[in-house]
C-alpha positions as CSV (number, residue, x, y, z in Angstrom):
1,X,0.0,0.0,0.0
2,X,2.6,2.7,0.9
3,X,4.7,1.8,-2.6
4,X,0.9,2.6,-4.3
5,X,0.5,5.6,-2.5
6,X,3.9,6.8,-3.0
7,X,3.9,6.0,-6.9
8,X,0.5,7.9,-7.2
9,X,1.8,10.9,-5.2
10,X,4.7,11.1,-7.7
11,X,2.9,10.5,-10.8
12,X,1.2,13.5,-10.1
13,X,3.1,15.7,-8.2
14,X,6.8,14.2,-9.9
15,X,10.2,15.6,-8.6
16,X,11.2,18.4,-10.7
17,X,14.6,17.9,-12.7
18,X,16.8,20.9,-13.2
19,X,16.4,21.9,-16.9
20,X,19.1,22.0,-19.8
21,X,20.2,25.5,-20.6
22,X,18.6,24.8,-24.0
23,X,15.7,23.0,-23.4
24,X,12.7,22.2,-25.5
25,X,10.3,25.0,-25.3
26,X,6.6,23.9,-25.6
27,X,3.7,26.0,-26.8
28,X,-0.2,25.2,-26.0
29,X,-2.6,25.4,-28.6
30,X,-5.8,25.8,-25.8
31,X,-6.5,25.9,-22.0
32,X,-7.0,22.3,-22.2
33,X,-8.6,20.0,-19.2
34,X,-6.2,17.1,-21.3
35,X,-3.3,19.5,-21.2
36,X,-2.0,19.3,-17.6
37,X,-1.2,15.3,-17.9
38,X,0.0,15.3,-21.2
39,X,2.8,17.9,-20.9
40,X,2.8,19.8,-17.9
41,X,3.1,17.5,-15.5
42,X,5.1,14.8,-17.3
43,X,7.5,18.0,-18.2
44,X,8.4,18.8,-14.4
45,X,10.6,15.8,-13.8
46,X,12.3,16.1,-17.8
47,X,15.5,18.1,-18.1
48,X,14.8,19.1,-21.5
49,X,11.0,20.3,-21.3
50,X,9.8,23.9,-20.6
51,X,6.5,24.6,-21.4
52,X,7.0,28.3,-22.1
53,X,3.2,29.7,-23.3
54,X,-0.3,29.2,-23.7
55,X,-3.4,30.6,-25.8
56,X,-6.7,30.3,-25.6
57,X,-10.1,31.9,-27.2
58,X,-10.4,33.3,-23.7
59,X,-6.9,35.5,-22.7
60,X,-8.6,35.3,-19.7
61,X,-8.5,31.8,-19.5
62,X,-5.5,31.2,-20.7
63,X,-3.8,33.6,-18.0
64,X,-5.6,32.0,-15.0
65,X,-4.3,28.9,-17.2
66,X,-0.8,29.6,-17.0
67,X,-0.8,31.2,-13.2
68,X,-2.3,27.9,-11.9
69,X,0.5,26.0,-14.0
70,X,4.0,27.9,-14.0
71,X,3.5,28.8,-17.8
72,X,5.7,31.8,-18.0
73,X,4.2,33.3,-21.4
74,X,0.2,33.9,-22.1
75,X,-0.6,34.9,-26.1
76,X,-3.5,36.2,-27.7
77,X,-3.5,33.9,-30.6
78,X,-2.8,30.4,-31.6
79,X,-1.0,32.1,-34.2
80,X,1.4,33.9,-32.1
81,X,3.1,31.0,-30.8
82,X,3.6,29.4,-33.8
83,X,5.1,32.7,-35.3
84,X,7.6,33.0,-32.1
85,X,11.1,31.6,-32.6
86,X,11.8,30.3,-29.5
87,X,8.9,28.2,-29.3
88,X,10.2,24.8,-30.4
89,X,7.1,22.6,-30.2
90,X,3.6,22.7,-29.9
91,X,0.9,20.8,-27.6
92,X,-2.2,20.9,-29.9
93,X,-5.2,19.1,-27.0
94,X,-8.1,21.3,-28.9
95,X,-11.3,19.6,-30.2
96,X,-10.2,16.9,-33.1
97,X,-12.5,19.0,-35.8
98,X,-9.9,21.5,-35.2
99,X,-6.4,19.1,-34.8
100,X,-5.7,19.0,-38.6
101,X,-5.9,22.6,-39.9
102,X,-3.7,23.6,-36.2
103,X,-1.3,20.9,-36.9
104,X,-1.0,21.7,-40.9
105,X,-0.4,25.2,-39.9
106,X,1.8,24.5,-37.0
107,X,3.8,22.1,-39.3
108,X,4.1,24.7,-42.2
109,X,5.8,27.0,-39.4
110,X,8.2,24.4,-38.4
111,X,7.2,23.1,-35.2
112,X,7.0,19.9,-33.7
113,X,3.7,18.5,-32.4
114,X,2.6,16.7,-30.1
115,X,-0.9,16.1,-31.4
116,X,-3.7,14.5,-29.2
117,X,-5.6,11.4,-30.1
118,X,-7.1,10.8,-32.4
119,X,-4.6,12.6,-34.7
120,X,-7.8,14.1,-36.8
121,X,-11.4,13.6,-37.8
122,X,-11.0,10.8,-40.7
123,X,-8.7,8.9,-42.7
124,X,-8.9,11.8,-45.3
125,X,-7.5,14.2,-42.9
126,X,-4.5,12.0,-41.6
127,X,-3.7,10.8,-44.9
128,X,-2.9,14.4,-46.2
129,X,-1.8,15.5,-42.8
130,X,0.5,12.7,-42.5
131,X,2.3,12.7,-45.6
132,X,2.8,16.6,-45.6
133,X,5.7,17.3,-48.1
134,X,7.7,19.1,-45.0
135,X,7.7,16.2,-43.5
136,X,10.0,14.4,-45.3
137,X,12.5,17.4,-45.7
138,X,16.1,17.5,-43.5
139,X,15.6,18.3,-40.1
140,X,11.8,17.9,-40.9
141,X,9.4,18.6,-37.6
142,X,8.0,15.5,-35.7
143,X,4.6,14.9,-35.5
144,X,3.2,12.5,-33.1
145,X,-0.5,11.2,-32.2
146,X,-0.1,11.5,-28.6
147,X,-1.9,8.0,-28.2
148,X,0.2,7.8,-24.6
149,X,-1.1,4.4,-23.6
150,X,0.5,2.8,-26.4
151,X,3.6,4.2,-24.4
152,X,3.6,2.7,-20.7
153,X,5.3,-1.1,-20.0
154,X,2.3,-2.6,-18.7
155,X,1.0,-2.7,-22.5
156,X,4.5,-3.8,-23.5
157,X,4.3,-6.6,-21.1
158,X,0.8,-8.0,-22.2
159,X,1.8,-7.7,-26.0
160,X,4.8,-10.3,-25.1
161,X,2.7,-12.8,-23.9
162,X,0.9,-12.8,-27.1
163,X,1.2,-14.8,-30.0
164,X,-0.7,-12.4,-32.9
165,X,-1.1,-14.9,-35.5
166,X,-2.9,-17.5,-33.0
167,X,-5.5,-15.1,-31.4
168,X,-8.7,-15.6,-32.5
169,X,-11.3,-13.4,-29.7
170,X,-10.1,-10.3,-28.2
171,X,-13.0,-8.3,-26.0
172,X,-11.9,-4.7,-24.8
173,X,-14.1,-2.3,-22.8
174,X,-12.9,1.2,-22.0
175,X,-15.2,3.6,-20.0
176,X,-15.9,6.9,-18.2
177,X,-18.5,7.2,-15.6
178,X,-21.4,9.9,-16.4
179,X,-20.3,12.3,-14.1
180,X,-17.3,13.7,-15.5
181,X,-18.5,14.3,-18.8
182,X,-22.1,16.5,-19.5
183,X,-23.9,16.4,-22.5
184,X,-22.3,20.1,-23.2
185,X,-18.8,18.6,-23.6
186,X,-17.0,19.3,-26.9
187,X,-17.2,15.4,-27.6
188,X,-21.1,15.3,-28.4
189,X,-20.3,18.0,-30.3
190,X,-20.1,16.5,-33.9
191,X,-19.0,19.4,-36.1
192,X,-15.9,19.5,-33.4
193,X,-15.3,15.3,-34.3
194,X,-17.4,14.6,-31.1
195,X,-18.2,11.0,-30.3
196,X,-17.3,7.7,-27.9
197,X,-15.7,6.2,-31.0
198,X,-13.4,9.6,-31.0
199,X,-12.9,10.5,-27.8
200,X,-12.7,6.2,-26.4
201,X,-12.7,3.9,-29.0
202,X,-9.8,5.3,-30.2
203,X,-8.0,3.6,-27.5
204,X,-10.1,0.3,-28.2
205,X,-9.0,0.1,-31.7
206,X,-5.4,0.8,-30.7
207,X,-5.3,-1.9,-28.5
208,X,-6.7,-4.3,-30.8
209,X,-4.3,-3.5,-33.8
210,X,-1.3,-4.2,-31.3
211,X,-2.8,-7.1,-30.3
212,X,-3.3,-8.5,-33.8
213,X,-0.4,-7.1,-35.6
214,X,-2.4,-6.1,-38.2
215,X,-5.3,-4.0,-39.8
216,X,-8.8,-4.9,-39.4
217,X,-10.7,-6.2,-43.0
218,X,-14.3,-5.6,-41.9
219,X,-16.1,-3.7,-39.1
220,X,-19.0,-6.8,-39.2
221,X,-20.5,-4.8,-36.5
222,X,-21.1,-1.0,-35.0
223,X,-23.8,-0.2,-32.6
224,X,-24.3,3.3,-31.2
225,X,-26.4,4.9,-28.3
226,X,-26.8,8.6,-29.4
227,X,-28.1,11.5,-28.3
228,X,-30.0,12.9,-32.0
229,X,-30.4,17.1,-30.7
230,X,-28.7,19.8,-31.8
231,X,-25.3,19.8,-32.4
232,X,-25.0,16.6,-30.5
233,X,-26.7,15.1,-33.6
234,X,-24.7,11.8,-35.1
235,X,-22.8,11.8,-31.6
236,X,-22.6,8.5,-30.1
237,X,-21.8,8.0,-26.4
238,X,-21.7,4.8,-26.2
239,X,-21.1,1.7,-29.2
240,X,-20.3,-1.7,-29.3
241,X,-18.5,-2.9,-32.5
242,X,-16.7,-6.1,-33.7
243,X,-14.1,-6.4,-36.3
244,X,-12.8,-9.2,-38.4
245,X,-8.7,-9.3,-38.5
246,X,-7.1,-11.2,-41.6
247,X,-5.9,-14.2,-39.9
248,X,-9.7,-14.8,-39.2
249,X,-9.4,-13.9,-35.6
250,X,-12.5,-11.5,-34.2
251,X,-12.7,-8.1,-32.1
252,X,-15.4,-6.9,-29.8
253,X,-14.5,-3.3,-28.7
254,X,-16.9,-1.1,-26.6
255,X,-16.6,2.2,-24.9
256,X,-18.9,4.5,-23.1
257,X,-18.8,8.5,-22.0
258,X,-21.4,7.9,-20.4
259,X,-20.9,4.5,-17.6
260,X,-22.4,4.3,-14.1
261,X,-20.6,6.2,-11.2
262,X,-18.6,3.4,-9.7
263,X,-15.4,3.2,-12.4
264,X,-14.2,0.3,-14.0
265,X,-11.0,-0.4,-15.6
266,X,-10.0,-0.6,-19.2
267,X,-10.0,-3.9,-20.1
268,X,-8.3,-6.2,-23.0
269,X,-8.8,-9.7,-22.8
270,X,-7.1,-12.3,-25.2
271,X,-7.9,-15.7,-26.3
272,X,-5.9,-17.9,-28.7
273,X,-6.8,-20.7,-30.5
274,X,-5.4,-24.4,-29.4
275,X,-1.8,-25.0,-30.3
276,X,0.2,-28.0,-30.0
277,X,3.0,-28.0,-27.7
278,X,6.4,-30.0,-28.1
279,X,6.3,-32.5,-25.4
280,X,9.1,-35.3,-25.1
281,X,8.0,-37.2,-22.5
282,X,4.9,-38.5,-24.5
283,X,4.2,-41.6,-26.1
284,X,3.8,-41.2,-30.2
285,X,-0.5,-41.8,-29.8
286,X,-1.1,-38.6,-27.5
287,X,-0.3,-34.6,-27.8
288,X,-0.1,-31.6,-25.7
289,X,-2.2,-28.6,-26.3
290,X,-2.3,-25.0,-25.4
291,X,-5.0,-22.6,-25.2
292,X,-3.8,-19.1,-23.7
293,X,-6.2,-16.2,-22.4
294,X,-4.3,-13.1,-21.3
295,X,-6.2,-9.9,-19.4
296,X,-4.8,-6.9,-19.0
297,X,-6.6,-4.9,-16.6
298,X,-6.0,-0.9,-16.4
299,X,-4.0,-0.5,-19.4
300,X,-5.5,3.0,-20.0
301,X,-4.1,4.6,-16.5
302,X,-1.8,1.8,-16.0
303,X,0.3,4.0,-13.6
304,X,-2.8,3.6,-10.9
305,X,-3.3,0.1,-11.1
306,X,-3.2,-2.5,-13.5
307,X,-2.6,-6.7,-13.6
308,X,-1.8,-8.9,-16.4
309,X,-3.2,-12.2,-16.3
310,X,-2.3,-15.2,-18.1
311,X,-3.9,-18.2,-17.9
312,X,-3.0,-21.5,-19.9
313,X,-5.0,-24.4,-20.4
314,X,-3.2,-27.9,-21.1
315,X,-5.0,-30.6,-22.3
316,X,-3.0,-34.0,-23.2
317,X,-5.2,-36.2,-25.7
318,X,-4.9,-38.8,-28.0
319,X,-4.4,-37.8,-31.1
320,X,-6.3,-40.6,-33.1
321,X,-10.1,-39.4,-31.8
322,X,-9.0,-36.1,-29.7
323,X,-10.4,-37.7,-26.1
324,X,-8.8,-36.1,-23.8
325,X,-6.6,-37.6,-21.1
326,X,-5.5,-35.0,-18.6
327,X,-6.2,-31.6,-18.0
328,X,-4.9,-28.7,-15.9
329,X,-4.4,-25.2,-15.7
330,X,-1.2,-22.5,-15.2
331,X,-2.2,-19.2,-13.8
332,X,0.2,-16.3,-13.4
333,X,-0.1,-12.7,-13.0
334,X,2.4,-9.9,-13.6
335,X,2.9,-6.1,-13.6
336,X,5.5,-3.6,-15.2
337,X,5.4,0.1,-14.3
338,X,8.7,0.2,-15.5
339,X,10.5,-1.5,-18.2
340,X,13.4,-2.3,-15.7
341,X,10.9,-4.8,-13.9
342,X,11.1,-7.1,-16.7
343,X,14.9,-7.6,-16.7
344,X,16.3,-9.6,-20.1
345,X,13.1,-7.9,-21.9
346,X,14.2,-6.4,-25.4
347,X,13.2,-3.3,-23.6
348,X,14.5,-3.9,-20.4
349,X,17.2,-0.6,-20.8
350,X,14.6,1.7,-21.9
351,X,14.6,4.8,-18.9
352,X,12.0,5.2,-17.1
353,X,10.2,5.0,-13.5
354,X,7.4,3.2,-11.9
355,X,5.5,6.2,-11.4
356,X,5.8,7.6,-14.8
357,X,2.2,7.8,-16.3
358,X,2.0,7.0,-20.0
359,X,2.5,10.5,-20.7
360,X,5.7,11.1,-19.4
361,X,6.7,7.8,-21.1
362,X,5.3,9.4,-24.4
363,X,7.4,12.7,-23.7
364,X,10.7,10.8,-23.4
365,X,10.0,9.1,-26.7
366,X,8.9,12.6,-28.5
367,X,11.6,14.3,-27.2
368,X,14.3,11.6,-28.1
369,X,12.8,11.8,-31.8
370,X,13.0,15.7,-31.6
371,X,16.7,15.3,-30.7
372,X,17.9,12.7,-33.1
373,X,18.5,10.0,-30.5
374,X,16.6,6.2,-31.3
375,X,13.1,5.9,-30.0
376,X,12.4,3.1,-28.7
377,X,8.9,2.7,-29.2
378,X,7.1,5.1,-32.0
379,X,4.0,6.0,-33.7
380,X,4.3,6.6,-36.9
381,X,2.4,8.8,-39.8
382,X,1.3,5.5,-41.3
383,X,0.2,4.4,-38.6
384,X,-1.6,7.0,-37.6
385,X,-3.3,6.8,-40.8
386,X,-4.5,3.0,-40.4
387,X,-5.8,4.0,-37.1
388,X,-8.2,6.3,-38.6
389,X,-9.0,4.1,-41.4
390,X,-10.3,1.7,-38.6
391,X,-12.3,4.8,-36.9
392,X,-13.8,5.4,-40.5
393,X,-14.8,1.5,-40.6
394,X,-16.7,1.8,-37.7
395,X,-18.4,5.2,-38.4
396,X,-19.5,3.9,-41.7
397,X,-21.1,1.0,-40.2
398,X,-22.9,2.3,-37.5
399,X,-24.8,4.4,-40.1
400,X,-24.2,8.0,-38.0
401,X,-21.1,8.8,-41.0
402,X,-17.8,9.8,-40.8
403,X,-16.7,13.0,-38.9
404,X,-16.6,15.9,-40.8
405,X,-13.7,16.8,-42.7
406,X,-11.8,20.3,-42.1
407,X,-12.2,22.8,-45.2
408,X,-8.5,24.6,-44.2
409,X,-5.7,23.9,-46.7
């Protein structure tokens, strides 16, 4: 219990490192609720991370903003901190109907971004944002979809004990409960990208593509509970969908904005399909045989809590008519809130501490990019692109239609 209490305490209020004399200077695009754990606070205990100023529609706003968070700099415009030189990087956490002109414009100025998930509205949008000509120029900027649970060892962990080509059901369930987001939230706003699918099942559909190793062929299945007023029109706050993955293996993911008070973990759980095991000590008629089911619980905040469960089935049969002759089961469970808990891991030397959230894992991976040093784990354009694409699918099927697409070029 103390260890918990004491990681918590640090994730959010992390010792502050003493800063570079040339250090990254961040600008925010937006007084953003997102904006304290994505950069803020994950920039307290980097060397190389000032976040120097903040805008918002409201000056107002943004300077209460910035006096509540250190941020030295307030601006009038979004504008202004993409025209100032010693801004190096940009934060962009506004609505998504707004993340691709902001990031085309914040690219086109040179800056790096740090864009929030999901990159932009459809697979339109990412496709041209993505494969911008300026970024494939020397010393091009980076530009990352800050998809930070992608990011934190716990997922790392769960992914090992995964064999893609042999899963066949994967279930995941992310949700927030009803209290923390009202209906007059910018994500049942659908001219701003507003949605579940958007603001949650972005994280589904990440999950599953990791889990896979691969792209999705059909969305078989997509439906929403929406609220059909106003500008919350075509906004879903809550779907279920399932997916078909080429090696015939299926995907249920559902999300809700709008889930009961008491909160429940994310969720991913994994089922592969029976494999035959080497086994020496068997006669020639019988066979050993695997089925594996691995849970990872709280991969979204894994820095709170999570548990990775794996649970193996062994069955011994004959192999003329499959009657089985012995069966047991192998349960384990593990954790990794750092990469140096799982010691000969491929990523075993990756920095890192077991109360870094996601986001600060994220950071050191965006800044190492920035600087020219290897990444160790990345997001790239493409990908970004294919995540979308999956978004699209599931749009498209529910019936509600894709999110709007940005008219700015």
């Amino acid at each position: 219990m103390i260890s918990l209490l004491s990681r918590v305490y640090k994730a959010f209020d992390p010792p502050s490192a003493e800063k570079h004399d040339k250090p990254i200077r961040f600008g925010i695009l937006g007084a953003a609720t997102i904006a304290p754990m994505t950069i803020i606070t994950p920039a307290v205990s980097h060397a190389e991370v000032v976040v120097q100023a903040i805008s918002a529609r409201d000056r107002a706003r943004a300077e209460a903003f910035a006096k509540k968070h250190g941020i030295s700099d307030v601006r009038d415009t979004y504008e202004e901190i993409l025209q100032d030189a010693n801004i190096d990087a940009v934060l962009i956490p506004l609505p998504n109907g707004l993340h691709y002109e902001w990031a085309v414009r914040a690219i086109r100025a040179g800056k790096h971004v740090l864009l929030e998930k999901p990159s932009v509205n459809n697979e339109e949008e990412a496709a041209k944002l993505f494969n911008m000509p300026e970024l494939s120029q020397p010393n091009a900027p980076v530009l990352l979809e800050a998809c930070h649970s992608r990011f934190h060892p716990a997922v790392h962990k769960f992914l090992s004990f995964i064999t893609p080509g042999d899963v066949v059901h994967v279930y995941t369930d992310v949700m927030v409960p009803w209290l923390f987001i009202n209906k007059d939230r910018i994500e049942f706003n659908y001219k701003l990208g507003g949605g579940s699918i958007m603001a949650l099942g972005t994280y589904n559909f990440a999950m599953l593509r990791m889990i896979f190793d691969d792209e999705p062929e059909e969305c078989l299945s997509c439906d929403p509970t929406v609220w059909a007023d106003g500008v919350h029109d075509k906004c879903d706050y809550h779907f279920k969908s399932t997916f078909r993955f080429p090696n015939g293996g299926i995907a249920e993911a559902t999300a809700t904005l709008q889930g009961p008070i008491l909160w429940k973990p994310s969720e991913a759980r994994v089922t592969h399909k029976d494999v035959v095991v080497p086994d020496a000590s068997l006669p020639d008629t019988q066979e050993k045989v695997k089925t594996r089911k691995v849970t990872l619980h709280g991969y979204m905040h894994a820095v709170l809590w999570h548990r990775i469960d794996v649970e193996d089935l062994f069955v011994i049969r004959n192999k003329a008519d499959g009657q089985p002759i012995k069966k047991w089961t192998e349960k384990a469970s593990h954790k990794a809130y750092s990469f140096q808990e799982d010691a000969g891991n491929k990523l075993a030397d990756i920095p890192g501490e077991d109360w870094w959230m996601s986001y600060r894992y994220q950071l050191e991976e965006f800044v190492n990019r920035i600087k020219g040093r290897p990444t160790n784990y990345w997001i790239d354009g493409q990908d970004s692109v294919k995540q979308m694409r999956m978004v699209d699918m599931a749009y498209a099927k529910s019936g509600l239609g894709l999110r709007p697409t940005s008219e700015f070029s």
